[in-house]
C-alpha positions in Angstrom: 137.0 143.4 94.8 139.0 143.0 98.2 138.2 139.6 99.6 136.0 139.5 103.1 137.5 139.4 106.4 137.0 136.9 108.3 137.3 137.3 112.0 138.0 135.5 115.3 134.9 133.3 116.8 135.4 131.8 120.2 134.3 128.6 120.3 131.4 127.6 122.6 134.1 124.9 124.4 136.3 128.2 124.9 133.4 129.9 126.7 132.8 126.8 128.5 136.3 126.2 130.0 136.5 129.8 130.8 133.0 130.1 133.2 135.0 127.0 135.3 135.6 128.4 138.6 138.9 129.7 139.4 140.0 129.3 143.3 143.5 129.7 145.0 144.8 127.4 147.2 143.1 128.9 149.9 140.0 128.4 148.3 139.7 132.0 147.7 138.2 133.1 144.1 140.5 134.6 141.6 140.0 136.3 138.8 139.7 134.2 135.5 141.4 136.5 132.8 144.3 135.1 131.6 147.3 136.2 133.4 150.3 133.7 133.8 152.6 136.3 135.5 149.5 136.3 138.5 150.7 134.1 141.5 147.4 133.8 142.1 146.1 132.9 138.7 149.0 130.2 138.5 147.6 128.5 141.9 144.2 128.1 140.6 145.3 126.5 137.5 147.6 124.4 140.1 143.9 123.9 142.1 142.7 122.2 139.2 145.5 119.5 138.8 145.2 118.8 142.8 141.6 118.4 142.6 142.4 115.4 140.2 144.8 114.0 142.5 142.2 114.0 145.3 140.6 112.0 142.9 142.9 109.5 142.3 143.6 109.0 146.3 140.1 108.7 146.7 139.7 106.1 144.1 142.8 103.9 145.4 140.8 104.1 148.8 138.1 102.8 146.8 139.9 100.3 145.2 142.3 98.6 148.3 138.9 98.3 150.4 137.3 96.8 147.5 140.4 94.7 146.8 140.8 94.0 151.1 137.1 93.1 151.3 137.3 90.5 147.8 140.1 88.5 149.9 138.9 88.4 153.2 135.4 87.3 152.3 134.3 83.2 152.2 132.9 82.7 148.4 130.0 79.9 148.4 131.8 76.3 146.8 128.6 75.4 145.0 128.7 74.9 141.1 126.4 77.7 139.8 128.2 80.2 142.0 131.5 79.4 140.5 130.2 79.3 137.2 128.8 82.6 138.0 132.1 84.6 139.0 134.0 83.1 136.3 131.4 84.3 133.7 131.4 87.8 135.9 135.5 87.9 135.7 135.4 87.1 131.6 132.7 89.4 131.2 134.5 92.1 133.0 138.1 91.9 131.8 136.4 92.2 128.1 134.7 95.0 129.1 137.3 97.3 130.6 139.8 95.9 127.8 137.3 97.6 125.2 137.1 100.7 126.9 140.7 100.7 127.1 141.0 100.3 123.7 138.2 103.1 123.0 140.1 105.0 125.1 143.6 104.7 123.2 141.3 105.7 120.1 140.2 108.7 121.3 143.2 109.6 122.5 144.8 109.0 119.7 142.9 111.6 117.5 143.1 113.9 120.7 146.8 113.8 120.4 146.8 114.0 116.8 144.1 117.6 117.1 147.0 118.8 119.6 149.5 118.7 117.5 147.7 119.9 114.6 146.9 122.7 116.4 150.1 123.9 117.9 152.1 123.3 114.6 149.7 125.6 113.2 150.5 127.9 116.0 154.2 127.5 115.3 153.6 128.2 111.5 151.8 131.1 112.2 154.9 132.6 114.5 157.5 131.6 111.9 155.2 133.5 109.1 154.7 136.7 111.8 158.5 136.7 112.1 159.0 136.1 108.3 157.2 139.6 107.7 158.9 141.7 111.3 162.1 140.9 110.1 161.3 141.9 106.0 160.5 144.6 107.8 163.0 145.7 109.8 165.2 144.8 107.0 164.0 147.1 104.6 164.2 150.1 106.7 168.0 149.3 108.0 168.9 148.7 104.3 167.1 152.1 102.8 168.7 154.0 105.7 172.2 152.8 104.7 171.3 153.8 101.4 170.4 157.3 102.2 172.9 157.7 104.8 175.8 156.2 103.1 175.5 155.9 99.7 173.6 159.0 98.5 176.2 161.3 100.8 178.7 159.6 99.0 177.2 160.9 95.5 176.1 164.3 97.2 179.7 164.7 98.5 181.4 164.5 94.9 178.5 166.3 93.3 179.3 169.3 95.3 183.0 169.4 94.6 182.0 168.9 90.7 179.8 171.7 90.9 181.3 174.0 92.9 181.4 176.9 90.8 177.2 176.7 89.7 175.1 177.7 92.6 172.0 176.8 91.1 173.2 173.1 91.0 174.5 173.2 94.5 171.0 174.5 95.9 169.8 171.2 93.9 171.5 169.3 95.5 170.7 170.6 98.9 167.4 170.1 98.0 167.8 166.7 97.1 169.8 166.0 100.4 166.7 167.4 102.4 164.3 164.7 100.5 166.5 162.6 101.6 166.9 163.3 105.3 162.9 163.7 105.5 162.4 160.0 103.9 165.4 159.2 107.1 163.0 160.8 109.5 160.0 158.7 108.3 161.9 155.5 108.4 163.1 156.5 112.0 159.7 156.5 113.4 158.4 153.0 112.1 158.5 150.7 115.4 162.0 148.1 115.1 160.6 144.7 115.7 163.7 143.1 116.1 162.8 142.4 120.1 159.3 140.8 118.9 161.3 138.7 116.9 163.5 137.7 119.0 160.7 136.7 121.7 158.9 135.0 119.0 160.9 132.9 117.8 162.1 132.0 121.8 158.4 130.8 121.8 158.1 129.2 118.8 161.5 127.1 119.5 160.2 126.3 123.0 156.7 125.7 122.4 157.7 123.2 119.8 160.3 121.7 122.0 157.6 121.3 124.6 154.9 119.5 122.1 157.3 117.1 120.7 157.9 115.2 124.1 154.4 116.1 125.0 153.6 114.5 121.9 155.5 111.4 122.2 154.8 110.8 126.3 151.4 110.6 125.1 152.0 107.8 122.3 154.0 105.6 124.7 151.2 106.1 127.1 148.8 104.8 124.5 151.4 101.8 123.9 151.7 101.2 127.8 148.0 100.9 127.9 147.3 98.3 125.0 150.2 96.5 126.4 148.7 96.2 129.9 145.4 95.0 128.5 147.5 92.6 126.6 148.9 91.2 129.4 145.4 91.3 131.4 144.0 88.6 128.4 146.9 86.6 128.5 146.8 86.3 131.8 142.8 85.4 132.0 143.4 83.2 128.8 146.1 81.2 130.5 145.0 81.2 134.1 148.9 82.7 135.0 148.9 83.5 138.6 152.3 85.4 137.4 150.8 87.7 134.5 147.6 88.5 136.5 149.8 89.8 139.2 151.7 91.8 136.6 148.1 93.1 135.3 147.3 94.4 139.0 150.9 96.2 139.4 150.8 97.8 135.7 146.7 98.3 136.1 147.8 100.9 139.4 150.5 102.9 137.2 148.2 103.0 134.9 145.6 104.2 137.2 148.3 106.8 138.2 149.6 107.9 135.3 145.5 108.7 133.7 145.4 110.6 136.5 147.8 112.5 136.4 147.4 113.4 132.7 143.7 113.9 133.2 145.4 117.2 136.3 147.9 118.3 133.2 145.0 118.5 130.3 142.3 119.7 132.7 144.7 122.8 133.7 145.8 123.2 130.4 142.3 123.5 128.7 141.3 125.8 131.0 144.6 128.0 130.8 143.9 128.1 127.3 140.5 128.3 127.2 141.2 131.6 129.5 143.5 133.2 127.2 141.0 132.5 124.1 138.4 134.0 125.7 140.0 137.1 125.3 143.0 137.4 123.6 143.4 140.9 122.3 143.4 142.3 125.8 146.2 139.7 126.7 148.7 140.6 123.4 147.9 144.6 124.2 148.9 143.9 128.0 152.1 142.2 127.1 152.9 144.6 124.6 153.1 147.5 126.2 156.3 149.3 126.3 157.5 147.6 123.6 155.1 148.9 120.5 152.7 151.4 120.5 149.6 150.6 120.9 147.9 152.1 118.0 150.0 149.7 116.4 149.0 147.0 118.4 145.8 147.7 118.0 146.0 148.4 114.1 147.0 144.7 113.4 144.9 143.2 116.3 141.5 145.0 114.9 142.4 144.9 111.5 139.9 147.2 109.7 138.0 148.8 112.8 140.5 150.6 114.0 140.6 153.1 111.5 143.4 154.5 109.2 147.1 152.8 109.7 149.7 154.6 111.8 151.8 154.0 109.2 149.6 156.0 106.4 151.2 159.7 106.9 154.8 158.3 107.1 154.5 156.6 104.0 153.3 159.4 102.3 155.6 161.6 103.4 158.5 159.2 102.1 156.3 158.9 98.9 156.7 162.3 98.7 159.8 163.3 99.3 161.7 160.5 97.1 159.0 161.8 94.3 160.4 164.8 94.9 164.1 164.0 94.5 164.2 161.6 91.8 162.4 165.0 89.9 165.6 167.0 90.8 168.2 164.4 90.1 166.5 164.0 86.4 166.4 167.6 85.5 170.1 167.9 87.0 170.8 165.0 84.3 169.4 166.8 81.5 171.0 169.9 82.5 174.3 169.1 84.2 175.7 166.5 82.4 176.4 168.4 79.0 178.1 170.8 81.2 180.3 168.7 83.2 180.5 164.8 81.9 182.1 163.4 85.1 179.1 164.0 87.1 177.5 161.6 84.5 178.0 158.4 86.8 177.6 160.1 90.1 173.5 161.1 89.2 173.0 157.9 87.4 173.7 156.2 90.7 171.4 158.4 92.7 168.9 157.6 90.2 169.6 154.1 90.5 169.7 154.3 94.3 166.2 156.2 94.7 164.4 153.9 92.2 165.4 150.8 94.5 164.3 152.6 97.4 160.8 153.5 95.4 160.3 149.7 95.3 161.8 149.1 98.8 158.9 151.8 99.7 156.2 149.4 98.1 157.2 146.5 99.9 157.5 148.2 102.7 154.3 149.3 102.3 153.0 145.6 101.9 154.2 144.4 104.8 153.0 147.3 107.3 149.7 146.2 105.6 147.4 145.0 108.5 146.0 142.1 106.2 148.8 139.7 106.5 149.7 139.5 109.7 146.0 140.0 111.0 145.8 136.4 108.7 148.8 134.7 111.1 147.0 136.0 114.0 143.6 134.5 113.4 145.5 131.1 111.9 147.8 130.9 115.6 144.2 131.6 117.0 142.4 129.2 115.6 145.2 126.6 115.3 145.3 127.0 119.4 141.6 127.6 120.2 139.9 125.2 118.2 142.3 122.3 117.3 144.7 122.7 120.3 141.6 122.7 122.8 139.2 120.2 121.4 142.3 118.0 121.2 142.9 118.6 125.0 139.8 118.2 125.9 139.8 114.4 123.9 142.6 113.7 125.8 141.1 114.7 128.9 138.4 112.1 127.9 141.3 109.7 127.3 142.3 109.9 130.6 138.8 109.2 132.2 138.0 106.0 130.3 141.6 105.0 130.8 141.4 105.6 134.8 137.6 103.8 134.3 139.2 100.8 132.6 142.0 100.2 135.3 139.7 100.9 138.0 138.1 97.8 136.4 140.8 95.8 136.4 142.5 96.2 139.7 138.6 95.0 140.8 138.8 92.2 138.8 141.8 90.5 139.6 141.2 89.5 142.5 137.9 87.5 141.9 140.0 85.8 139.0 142.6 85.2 141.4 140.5 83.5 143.6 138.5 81.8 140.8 142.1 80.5 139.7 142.8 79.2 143.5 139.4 77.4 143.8 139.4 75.7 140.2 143.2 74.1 141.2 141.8 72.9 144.8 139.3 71.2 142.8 141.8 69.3 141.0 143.0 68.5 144.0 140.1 66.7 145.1 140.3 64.2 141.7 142.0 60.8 142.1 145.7 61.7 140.8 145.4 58.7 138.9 142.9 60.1 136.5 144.6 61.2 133.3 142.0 63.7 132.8 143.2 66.1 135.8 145.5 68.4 134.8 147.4 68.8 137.7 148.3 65.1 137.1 149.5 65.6 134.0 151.9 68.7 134.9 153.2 65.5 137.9 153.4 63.1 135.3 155.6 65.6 133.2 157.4 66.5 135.8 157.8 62.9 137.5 158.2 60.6 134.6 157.4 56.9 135.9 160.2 54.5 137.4 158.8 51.5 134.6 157.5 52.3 131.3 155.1 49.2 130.7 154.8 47.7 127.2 152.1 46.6 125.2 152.2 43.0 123.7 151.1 42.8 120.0 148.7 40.1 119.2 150.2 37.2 117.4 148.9 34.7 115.3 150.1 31.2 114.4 150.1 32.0 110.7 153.0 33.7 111.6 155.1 31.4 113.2 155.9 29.3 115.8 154.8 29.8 119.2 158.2 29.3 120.5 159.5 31.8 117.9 157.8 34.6 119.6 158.9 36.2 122.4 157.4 38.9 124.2 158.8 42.0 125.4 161.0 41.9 128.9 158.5 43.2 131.4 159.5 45.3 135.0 156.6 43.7 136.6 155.8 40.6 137.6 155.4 37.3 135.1 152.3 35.8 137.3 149.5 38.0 135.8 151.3 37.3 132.2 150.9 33.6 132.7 147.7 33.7 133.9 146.6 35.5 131.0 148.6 33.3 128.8 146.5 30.2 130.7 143.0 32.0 129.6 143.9 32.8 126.0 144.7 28.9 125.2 141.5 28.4 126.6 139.8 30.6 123.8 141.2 28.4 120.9 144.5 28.0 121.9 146.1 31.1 120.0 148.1 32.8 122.5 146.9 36.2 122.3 149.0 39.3 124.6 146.8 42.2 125.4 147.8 45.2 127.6 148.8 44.2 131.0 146.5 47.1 133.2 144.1 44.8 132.0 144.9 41.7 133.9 144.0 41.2 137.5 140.9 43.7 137.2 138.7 40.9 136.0 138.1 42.3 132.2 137.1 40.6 129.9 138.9 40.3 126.8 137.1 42.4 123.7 135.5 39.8 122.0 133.8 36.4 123.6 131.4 33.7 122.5 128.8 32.7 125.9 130.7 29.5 126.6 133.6 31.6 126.5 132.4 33.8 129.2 131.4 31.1 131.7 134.7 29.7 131.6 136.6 33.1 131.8 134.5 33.8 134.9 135.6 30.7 136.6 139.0 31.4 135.6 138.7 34.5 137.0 137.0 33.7 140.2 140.2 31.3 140.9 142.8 33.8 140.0 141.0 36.5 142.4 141.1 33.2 145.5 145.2 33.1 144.6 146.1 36.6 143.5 143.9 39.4 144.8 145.6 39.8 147.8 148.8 41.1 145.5 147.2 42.5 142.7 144.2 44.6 143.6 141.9 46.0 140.6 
């Protein structure tokens, strides 16, 4: 039981694409049908790519007035305000980074449905010429045969029997069979030009995907990089990488839209020529194959009977025919005269391969298989090949969205960056919590590094045993401190030297302690405040 058919369905994308309207550059309609040898159709697919570049010059007008008016307005100082915009800037980085990322995703399995689709278009091509070329082959080789070969054997047959009549009619007869199979094979189309133009297109078109392919991944890769450098450069406040954000953010910008004009036109190119491909191939065609033919492996089963039918029978026929006459000339001859033994047994030989040249030959004229490439190239093209387009074209939206996003963002975080440093400004550069004295104190490295004393007990050793460090500063505080530990039990006792001459206390004190280190203190202020202020 033959198996069912199936046939080509248009998806509802390819109807979709294909009701777009199609204007010239003069804004003048033009006809949709695919037609890429139409000037005119060729400048409304062109229309459709400078429609998106509109796009993008009307979005970087967008953006630089955005971007002007961000800079040139005053931002309110107060807390909550500045908490505000920085929680606004976060907020907004993380969201166009996730769309950018959403964006590489669905760009990634767009790319991956484009290439699915157009290797399956190449397959079905290299398959197509697979069976054109069997083809052709086995009608050039069972020409030679009859030509050649079996003129060869008729030629010695003759001189062999010369003197029987009856034998040389046979052979005449034979010789006809075999100049009717000649004309049979002389009318079957030569597809050696198809060929030749298909596998042209099959070479290019793959040549064509493969850097299409791979622009498209180092896109994807110039896109996560950007939104790299965008949270690094939030993350670490860099003036420098946020810069680099807002210089990659506007090639990025560019390049979306310029891939968004290049999908766009191609999915409606395509989506053109899907629509209504049989009318295309039977167009192109013409002049080349007839178009019965055409139209025999185009409409595979409802166009009637194959054009190939009466020709085959006719060689069926006629080699039927002759391999009858060589095998009665075998029985008959051959006891007669021996020597024309080896001459029939080759034209036996030589119509028995053609009888199984003629059923291959008739498998490949068969509409079935290459009716299957067609609708496999069709659907590779029309259902993968588009609905990856159109993913791309997606791709290209979000992507444009998420740098749109960005470039508006930066400067608010640039300015949030300048304000949070001119606060730091305003903190004593003394206090070891602001940061911008730390990056001096890195940088500037005091003249005097001041040493702690250790405490010392008299366990330990003498007092005069114990020296204290060499100090840069001067010895008056020292003493002074020295004078107020022996009042405190008479242990000398060296605590940091920041400490003296800002009246503190040492860490632990009895009350009669305290009264007399405040009137020790009180006297050392009368002789020493003037030179050492707290």
């Amino acid at each position: 039981m033959p198996a069912a058919r199936v046939e080509y369905v248009a998806p509802w994308w390819v109807a979709w694409l294909h009701s777009v309207p199609h204007l010239g550059l003069r804004l003048q309609p033009v006809d949709s049908t695919f037609n890429p040898r139409d000037e005119s159709y060729r400048e409304s697919l062109l229309f459709l790519g400078l429609v998106a570049a509109i796009c993008l010059g009307l979005s970087l007008i967008i953006l630089v007035t955005y971007v002007v008016c961000v800079c040139c307005c005053r931002r309110d100082e107060a807390v909550q305000t500045k908490r505000r915009d920085s929680c606004c800037v976060t907020w907004t980085a993380v969201m166009a980074g996730l769309v950018c990322c959403a964006a590489v995703g669905v760009g990634f399995y767009g790319n991956s449905e484009t290439n699915d689709g157009v290797y399956q278009l190449i397959y079905s091509l290299d398959n197509a010429n697979h069976t054109f070329s069997g083809i052709d082959e086995l009608v050039s080789g069972t020409t030679q045969k009859m030509k050649v070969d079996l003129e060869q054997h008729l030629a010695r047959l003759s001189e062999i029997f010369a003197a029987r009549g009856d034998y040389i009619q046979t052979l005449k007869f034979v010789q006809q069979m075999a100049a009717n199979i000649l004309v049979q094979l002389s009318g079957l189309p030569v597809w050696r030009e198809v060929t030749t133009e298909l596998t042209e297109l099959a070479d290019q078109t793959g040549y064509v995907e493969y850097y299409r392919w791979l622009s498209y991944l180092l896109l994807f890769i110039l896109d996560l990089v950007i939104c790299l450098v965008a949270c690094l450069g939030l993350a670490r406040r860099s003036r420098c990488l946020l810069v680099s954000t807002l210089c990659c953010g506007a090639l990025g910008l560019f390049l979306s839209w310029t891939s968004l004009a290049v999908d766009s036109a191609a999915a409606v190119g395509t989506g053109d020529f899907c629509s209504d491909p049989n009318t295309f191939i039977l167009n192109i065609t013409e002049g080349q194959v007839r178009t019965e033919v055409t139209r025999y492996y185009l409409y595979c089963g409802q166009s009637g009977s194959s054009p190939f039918q009466q020709a085959l029978t006719i060689f069926q026929r006629s080699l039927t025919t002759a391999q009858s006459q060589v095998a009665g000339l075998l029985q008959l001859a051959v006891p007669l005269f021996p020597t024309a033994e080896k001459d029939l047994l080759g034209i036996q030989l030589l119509l028995n391969s053609s009888e199984s040249g003629l059923h291959q030959l008739t498998a490949m004229l068969d509409c079935r298989g290459l009716h299957k490439d067609y609708l496999d190239a069709l659907n590779g093209i029309c259902y993968d090949g588009i609905e990856g387009l159109l993913y791309l074209a997606l791709f290209s939206l979000l992507a444009a969205l998420a740098f749109s996003t960005m470039i508006c963002a930066g400067p608010r975080a640039w300015k949030h960056f300048t304000t949070r440093d001119r606060d730091y400004d305003d903190i004593d550069s003394g206090d070891p919590f602001n940061p911008q004295a730390r990056r001096m104190a890195a940088h500037n490295p005091p003249r005097g590094q001041l040493r702690s004393f250790c405490s010392y007990s008299s366990g330990l050793g003498s007092q005069t045993s114990l020296q204290p460090p060499a100090q840069t500063i001067s010895n008056a505080p020292v003493s002074e401190y020295m004078n107020q530990a022996m009042l405190f039990g008479g242990n000398p006792r060296y605590e940091n030297v920041p400490l003296i001459g800002r009246g503190s206390p040492p860490p632990t004190y009895s009350p009669s302690m305290r009264a007399t280190y405040l009137s020790v203190a009180d006297e050392h202020l009368r002789h020493y405040g003037n030179d050492f202020p707290a």
